[in-house]
C-alpha positions in Angstrom: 49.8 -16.7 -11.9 46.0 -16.2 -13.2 43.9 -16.6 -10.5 40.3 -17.9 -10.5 37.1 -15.0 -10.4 35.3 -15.5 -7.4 31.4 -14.2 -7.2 30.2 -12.8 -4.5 26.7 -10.8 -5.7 26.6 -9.3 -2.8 26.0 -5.7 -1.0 28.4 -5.7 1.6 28.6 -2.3 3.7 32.0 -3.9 5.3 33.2 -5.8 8.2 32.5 -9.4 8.8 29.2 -10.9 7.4 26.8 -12.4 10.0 24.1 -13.6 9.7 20.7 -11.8 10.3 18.9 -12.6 13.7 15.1 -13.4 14.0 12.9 -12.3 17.1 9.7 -12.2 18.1 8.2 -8.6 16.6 6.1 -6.3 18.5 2.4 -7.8 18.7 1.2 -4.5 16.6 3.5 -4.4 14.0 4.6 -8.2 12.9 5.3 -11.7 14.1 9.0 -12.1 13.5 11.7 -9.3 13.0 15.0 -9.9 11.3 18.0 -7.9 11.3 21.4 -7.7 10.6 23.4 -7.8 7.3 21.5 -10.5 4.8 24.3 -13.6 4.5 23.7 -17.0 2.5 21.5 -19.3 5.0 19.2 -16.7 6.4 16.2 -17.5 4.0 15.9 -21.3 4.7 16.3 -19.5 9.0 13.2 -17.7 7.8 11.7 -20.7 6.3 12.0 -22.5 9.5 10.7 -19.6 11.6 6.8 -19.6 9.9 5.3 -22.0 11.8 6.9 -21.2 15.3 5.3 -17.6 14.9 1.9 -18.6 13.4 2.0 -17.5 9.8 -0.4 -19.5 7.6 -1.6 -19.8 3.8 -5.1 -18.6 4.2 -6.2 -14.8 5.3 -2.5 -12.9 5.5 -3.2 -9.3 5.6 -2.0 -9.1 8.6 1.0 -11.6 8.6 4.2 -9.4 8.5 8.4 -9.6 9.1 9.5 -6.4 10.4 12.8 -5.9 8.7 16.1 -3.5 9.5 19.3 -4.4 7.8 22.4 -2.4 5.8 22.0 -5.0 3.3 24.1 -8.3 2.0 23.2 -10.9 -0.5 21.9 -10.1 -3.5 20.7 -13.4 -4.6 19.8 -14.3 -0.5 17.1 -11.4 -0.7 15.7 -13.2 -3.9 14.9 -16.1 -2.4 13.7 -14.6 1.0 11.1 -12.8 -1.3 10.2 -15.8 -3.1 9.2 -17.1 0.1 7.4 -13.6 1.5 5.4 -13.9 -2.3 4.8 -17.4 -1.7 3.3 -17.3 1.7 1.7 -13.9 1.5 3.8 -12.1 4.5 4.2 -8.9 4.5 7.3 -6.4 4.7 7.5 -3.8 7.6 10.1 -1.0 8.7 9.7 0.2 11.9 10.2 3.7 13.5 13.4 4.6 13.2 14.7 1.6 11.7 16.6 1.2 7.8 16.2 -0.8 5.6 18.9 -0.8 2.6 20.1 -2.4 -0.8 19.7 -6.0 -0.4 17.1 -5.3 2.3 15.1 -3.1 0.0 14.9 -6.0 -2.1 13.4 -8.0 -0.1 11.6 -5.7 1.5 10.0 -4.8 -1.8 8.3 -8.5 -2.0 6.1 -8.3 1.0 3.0 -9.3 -0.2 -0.5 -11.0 0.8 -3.3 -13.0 -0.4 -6.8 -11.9 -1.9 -6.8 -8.5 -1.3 -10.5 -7.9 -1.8 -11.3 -5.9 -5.2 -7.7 -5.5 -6.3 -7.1 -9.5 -7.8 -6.6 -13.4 -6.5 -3.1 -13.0 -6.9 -0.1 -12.0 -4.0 -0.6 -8.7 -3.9 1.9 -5.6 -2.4 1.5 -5.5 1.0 4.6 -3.3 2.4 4.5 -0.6 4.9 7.2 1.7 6.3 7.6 4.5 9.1 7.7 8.4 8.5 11.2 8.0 10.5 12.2 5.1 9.0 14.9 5.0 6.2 14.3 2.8 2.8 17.4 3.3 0.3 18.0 1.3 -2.8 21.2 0.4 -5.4 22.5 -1.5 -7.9 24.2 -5.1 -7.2 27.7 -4.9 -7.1 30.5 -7.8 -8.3 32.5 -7.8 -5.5 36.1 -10.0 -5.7 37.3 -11.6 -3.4 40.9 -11.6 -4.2 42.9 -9.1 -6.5 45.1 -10.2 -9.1 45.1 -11.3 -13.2 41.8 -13.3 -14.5 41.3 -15.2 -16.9 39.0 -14.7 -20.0 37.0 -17.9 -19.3 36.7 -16.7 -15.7 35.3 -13.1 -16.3 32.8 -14.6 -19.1 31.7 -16.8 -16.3 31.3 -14.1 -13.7 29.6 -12.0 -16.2 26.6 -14.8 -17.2 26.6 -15.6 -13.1 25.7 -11.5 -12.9 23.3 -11.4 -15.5 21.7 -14.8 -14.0 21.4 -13.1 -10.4 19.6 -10.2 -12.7 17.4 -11.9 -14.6 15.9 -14.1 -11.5 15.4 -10.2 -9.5 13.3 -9.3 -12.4 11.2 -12.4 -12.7 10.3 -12.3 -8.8 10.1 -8.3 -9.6 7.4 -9.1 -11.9 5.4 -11.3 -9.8 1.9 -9.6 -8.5 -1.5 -9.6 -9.5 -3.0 -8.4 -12.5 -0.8 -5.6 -14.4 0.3 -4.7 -10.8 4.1 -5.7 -10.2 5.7 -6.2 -7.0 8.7 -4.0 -8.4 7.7 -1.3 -10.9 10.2 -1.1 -13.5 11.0 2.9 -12.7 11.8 1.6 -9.2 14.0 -0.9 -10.9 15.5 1.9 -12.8 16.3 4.6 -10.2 18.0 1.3 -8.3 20.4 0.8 -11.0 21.0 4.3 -11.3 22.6 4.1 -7.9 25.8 2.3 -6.9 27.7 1.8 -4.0 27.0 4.8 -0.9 24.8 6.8 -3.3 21.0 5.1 -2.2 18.1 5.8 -3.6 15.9 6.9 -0.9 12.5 6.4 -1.0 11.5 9.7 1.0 8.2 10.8 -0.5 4.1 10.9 -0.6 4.3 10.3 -4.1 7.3 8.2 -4.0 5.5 5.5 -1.7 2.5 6.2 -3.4 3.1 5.0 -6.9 5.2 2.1 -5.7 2.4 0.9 -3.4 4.3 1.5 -0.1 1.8 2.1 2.7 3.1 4.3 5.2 2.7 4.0 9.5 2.4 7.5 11.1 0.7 9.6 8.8 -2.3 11.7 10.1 -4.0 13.2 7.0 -7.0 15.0 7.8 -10.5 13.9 6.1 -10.7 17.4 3.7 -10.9 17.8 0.2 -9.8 21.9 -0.3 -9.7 23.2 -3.8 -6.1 23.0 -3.6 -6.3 18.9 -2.6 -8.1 18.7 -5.6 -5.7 20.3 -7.6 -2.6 17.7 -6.9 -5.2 15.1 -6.9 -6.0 15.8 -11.2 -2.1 15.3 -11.3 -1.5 12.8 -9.3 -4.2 10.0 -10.2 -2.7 9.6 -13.9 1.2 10.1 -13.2 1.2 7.2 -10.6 0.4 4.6 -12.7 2.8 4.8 -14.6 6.0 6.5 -12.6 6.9 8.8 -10.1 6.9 12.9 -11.1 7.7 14.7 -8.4 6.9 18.4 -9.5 3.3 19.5 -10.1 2.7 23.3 -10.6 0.6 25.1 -8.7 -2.6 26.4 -10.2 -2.6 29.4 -11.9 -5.7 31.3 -10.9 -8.6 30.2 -8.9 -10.7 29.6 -12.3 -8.8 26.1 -12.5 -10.6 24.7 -9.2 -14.5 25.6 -8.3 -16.7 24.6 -6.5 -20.0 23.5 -9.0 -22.1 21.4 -6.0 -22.9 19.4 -4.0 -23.9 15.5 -4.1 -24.7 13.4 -0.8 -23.5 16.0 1.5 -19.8 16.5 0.0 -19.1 19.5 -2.0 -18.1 18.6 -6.1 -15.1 20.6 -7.3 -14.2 20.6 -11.4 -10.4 20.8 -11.8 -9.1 22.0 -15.4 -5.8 21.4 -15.6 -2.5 21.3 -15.3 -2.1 21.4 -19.0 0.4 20.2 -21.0 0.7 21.0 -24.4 -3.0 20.9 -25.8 -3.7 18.1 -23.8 -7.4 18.5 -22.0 -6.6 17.7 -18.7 -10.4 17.5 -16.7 -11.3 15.8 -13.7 -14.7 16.3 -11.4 -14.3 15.2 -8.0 -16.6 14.6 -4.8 -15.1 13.6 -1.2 -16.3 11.5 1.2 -14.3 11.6 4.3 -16.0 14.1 6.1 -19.2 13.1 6.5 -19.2 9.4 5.3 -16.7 6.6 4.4 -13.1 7.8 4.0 -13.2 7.4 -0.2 -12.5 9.5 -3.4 -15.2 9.5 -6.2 -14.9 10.8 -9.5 -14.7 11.4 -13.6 -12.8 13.2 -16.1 -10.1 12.8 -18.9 -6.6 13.2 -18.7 -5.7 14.0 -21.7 -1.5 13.7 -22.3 -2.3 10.1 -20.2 -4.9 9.1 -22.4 -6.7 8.3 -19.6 -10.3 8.5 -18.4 -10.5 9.0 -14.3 -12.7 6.1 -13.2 -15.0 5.2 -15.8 -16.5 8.1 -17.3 -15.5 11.7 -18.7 -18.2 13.1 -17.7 -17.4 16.6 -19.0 -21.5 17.6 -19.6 -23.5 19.5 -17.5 -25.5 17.1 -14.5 -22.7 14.1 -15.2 -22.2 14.5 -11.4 -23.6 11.0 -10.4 -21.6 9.1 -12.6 -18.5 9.7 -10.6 -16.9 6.6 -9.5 -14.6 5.1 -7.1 -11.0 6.3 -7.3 -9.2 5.6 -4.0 -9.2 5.9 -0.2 -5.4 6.8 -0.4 -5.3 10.7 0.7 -1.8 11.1 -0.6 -3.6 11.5 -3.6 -4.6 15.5 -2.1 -0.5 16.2 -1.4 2.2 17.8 -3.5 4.3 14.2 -5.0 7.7 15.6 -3.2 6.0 16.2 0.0 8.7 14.4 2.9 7.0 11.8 4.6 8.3 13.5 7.9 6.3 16.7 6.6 3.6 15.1 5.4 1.1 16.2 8.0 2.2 19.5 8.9 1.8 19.7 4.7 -1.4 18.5 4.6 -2.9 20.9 7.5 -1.8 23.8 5.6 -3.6 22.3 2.1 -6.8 21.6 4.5 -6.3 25.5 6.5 -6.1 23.3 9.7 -4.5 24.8 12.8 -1.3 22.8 13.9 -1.9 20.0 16.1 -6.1 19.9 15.4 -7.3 16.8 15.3 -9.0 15.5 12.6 -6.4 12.7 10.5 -7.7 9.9 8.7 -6.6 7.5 11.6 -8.1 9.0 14.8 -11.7 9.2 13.0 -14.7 6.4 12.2 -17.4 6.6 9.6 -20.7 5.8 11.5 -20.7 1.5 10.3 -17.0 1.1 11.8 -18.7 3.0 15.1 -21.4 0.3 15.5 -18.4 -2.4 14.7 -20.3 -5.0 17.0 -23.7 -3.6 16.8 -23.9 -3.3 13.3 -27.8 -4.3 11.6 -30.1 -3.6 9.5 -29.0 -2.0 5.9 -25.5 -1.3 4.8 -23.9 -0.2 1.4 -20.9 -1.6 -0.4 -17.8 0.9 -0.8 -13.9 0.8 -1.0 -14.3 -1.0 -3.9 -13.8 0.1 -7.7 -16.1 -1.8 -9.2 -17.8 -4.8 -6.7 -16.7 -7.0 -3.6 -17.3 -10.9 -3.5 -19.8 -12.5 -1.3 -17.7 -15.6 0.4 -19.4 -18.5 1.7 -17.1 -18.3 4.9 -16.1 -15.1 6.7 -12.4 -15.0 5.5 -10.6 -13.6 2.4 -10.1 -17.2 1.1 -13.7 -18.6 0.8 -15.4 -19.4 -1.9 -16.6 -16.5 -4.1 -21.0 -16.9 -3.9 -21.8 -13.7 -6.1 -20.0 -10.6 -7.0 -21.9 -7.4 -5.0 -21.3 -4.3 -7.1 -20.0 -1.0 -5.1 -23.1 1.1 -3.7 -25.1 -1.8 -3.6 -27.7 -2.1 -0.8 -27.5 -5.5 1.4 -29.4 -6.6 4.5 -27.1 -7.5 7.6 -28.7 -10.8 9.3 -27.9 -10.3 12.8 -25.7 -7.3 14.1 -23.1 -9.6 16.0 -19.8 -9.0 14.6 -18.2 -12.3 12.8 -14.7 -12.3 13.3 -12.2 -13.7 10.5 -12.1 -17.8 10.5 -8.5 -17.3 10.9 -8.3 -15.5 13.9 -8.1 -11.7 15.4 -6.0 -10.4 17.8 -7.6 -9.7 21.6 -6.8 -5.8 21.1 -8.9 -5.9 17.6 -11.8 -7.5 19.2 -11.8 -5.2 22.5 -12.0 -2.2 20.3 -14.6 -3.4 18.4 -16.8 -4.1 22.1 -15.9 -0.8 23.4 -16.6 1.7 19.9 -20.7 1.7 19.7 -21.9 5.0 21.7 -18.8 7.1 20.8 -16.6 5.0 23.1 -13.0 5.2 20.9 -11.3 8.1 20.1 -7.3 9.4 18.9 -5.2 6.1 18.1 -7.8 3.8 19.6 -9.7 4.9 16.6 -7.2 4.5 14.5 -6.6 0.9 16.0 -9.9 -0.1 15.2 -9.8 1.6 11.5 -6.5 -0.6 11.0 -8.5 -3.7 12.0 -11.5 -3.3 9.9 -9.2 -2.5 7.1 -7.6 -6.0 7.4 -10.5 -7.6 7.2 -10.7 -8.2 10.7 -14.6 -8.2 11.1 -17.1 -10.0 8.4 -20.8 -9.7 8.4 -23.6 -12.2 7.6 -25.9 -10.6 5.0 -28.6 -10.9 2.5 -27.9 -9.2 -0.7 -30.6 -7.7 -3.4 -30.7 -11.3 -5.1 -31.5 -12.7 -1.6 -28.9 -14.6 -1.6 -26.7 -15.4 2.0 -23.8 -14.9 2.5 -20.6 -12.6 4.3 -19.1 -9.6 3.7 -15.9 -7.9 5.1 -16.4 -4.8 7.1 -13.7 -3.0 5.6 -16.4 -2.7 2.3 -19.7 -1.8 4.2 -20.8 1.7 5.0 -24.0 3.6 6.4 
């Protein structure tokens, strides 16, 4: 007897499919958490569930679904990323938790509005724990009876597969700019993978190039030689894939010290080659004295790439460094484990274990002031500008475009908290920090706040026209 193909596109780890539960998420890390295996249903239950827990189309930086789950329905995490693209949520694993193959799918759409100097599109937005566990495969054609099929039948399952396929790679394409919400190496290390062999998303570099923030790093503010060494190689690799080995310099001639510009010492790296390749960068840190940020030049020669917008390779080219990132993964080895990733980056920075000193537990003198804030400020975090909005949120209208380093006058030092809202614990750090008042993960709280776009500013720019700024751009 031939019996009919069923399709389940599915990633079933076994047992009985339930569907995933939705609660209230802890007021820090998101407004609604779902877990539990991914069934058919759940994303109209998370349709229903956005305006019970406040999430909104305007500023959604900080609008996020905490997510833990073995997996389930391929085609059921499409559509719950459709959703998290179209209303800008973002994706969070907590400590501890996993998140795997239909999961990761999802997970992978978290995204949010207007991200300020990136593009006007949904941009990544996905963040997950130094415990927690993010593994991803290939779908699998599961059937739901055995027996003899039928040619029409298998044709038919066949199309129905490369259907479910082709709709994951149009929402996997989905971003902002030439940014993608899946990067097509991710897409193929996951197809590499079937059934109990995951790929694990495990590393600095990993999480890195895919634009996976991570909660629970503590990265001291230091630029070594050595941290500008794996910078060079890691600046041009993640744009276009993940390379996890990076050789270690071969003499200290590769990385010296040539200066020193606005209080931060400028280090020229040469290298690592490859082939004939020029491989220069020039570099000058910020985050010990000033705003957490990166500046600098160079060409990268098997990349064809020039870092920031200059090469810079003369004598005195050291003020045309630009902009690179805030993102100091960029000074660790790519295969660096996220659970090693401090103890790793103490050792680059010659830190004692357990001194203080991470990117979270420190502010840069402007976030300090937070609510006392006036007089003049300078634009930074920015490649190339920020946009003056008429309104303090993300969403206003765009009044001029204010170009990175440029000076503006701040109308009144009151603190203007986003149109849409900030939480009570944001706006209590930002009373108690003028006079040295935060310090540890309080500081860290506050940097977190101000970095989504918590706190606006009514200035004045050079062209004298009015207007607000975020404080996550503006610096002493």
């Amino acid at each position: 007897m031939i019996r009919l193909l069923l399709i389940c596109l599915s990633l079933w780890l076994g047992g009985a499919a339930v569907a995933a539960s939705f609660e209230p998420g802890p007021p820090d890390q998101c407004q609604l958490r779902m877990s539990g295996p991914i069934v058919p249903g759940d994303a109209e239950a998370l349709r229903a569930r956005l305006d019970a827990y406040y999430f909104d189309d305007g500023e959604t930086s900080d609008q996020f679904l905490c997510v833990a789950s073995p997996g389930g329905s391929f085609s059921e995490a499409i559509k719950l990323g459709k959703i998290l693209i179209k209303e800008g949520i973002g994706t969070r694993i907590e400590a501890g938790q996993s998140c795997l193959s239909a999961c990761a799918v999802a997970f992978m759409m978290g995204s949010k509005f207007f991200y300020e100097g990136v593009g006007d599109g949904q941009n990544a937005n996905r963040h997950m724990h130094v415990t927690s566990r993010l593994g991803f495969h290939r779908p699998e054609l599961k059937l739901a009876q055995e027996g003899v099929f039928d040619t029409a039948a298998v044709e038919q399952s066949f199309d129905v597969a490369i259907q479910a396929t082709l709709e994951f790679v149009r929402v996997a394409n989905e971003g902002s700019g030439i940014s993608t919400m899946v990067p097509p190496d991710l897409i193929e290390a996951m197809f590499e993978h079937k059934g109990e062999d995951f790929y694990f998303v495990e590393t600095t570099g990993q999480t890195a190039r895919w634009d996976i923030k991570v909660d629970g790093l503590n990265l001291p503010h230091v630029m070594t030689p050595l941290a500008a060494w794996y910078a060079c190689a890691n600046i041009p690799v993640w744009k276009t894939r993940y390379e996890p080995e990076v050789p270690p310099p071969e003499g200290d001639w590769q990385v010296q010290r040539v200066g020193q510009e606005q209080g931060a010492p400028v280090y020229e790296v040469l290298g690592p080659f490859q082939s004939d390749a020029e491989h220069f960068c020039r570099f000058r840190y910020t985050g010990a004295n000033g705003p957490n940020a990166l500046y600098g030049c160079g060409l990268l020669g098997r990349e064809n790439q020039i870092v920031g917008t200059s090469i810079c390779m003369g004598q005195g080219d050291e003020g045309r460094m630009d902009y690179i990132t805030s993102d100091l993964r960029v000074f660790l080895p790519p295969a660096t484990p996220l659970t090693q990733a401090d103890a790793v980056a103490r050792r680059i920075a010659g830190m004692p274990a357990g001194q203080e000193g991470g990117a979270p537990d420190r502010l840069d003198r402007f976030r300090a002031g937070c609510a006392t804030n006036g007089g003049q400020a300078f634009v930074t975090n920015v490649r190339n500008f920020t946009n003056l909005r008429r309104n303090a949120t993300i969403g206003s209208d765009t009044l001029e475009q204010v170009p990175l380093d440029a000076r503006v006058a701040i109308i009144a030092p009151r603190v203007v908290p986003d149109l849409g809202g900030i939480s009570a614990r944001c706006r209590d750090l930002c009373q108690r920090a003028p006079g040295g008042g935060l310090a540890g993960r309080e500081a860290g709280a506050l940097n977190a706040c101000f970095d989504a776009n918590a706190f606006w500013y009514r200035v004045q720019t050079g062209t004298g026209r009015l207007g607000y700024l975020s404080g996550k751009f503006l610096r002493r």
